[in-house]
N, C-alpha and C positions, 0 to 999 in steps of 0.2 A: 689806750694806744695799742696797736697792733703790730707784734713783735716778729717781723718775716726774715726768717734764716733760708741761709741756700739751702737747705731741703724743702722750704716752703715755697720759693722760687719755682724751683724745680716741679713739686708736683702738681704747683699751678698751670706750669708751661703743658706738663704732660695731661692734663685734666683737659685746656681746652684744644691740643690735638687728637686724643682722642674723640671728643664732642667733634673737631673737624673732619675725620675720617670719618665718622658715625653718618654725618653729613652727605657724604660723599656718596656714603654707600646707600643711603634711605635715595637719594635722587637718583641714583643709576637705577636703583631698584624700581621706582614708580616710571623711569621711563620704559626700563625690560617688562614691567609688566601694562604699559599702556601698548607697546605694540605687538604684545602675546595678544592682546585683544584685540587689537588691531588685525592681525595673523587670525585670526579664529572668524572675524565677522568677515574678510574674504573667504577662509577657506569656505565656509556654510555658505555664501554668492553663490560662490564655484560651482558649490554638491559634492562639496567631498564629504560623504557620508558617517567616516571612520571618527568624525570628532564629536565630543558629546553636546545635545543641543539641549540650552540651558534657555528659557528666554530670559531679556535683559530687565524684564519684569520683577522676578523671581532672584537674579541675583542681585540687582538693587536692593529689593525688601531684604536680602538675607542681610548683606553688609550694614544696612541701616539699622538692623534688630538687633548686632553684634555690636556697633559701633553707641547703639542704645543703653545696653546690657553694661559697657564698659564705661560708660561715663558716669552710671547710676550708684559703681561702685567703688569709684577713687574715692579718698579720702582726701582732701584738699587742705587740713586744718594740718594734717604732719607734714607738709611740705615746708621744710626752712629755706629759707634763700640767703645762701652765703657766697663767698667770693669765690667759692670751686664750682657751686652749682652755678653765678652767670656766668662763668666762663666756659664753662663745659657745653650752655646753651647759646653763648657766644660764636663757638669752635662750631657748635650745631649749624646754627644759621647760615656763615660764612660757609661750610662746607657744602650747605645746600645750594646755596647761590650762585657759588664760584665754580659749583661740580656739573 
């Protein structure tokens, strides 16, 4: 049986608002950078010359090779799943959704 006192409460509460902040801020974040790119493939339309020209070729392969590299080396076997860790990815989700 599992014995939850009000400090157990509590840091559960506080576990998954910050997983909900966390949320919030990863989605503000993919939208501020979906329209810096957005902002970047008009300026280069334009000819504004001042900004660095990357092709989308190039940054594809790079993010793909990082996102490679990263997957290659989690380790998936020390991951516990307890009641702070789905809440926290609980707070995640909802923060994503609702942000």
């Amino acid at each position: 049986m599992i014995d939850l006192s009000l400090y157990n409460y509590i840091d559960l509460a506080v576990t998954f608002v910050i997983g909900l902040l966390i949320g919030l801020a990863i989605k503000k974040g993919v939208v501020a950078f979906a329209l810096v790119f957005v902002a970047l493939i008009l300026a280069s339309f334009v000819g504004l010359t001042f900004l660095p020209s990357v092709p989308p070729s190039k940054f594809i392969n790079l993010i793909t090779k990082y996102f490679y590299i990263m997957l290659h080396t989690v380790n998936y076997g020390t991951l516990i799943f307890s009641l702070s860790l789905i809440l926290f990815l609980l707070g995640l989700v909802v923060g994503f959704l609702k942000g």
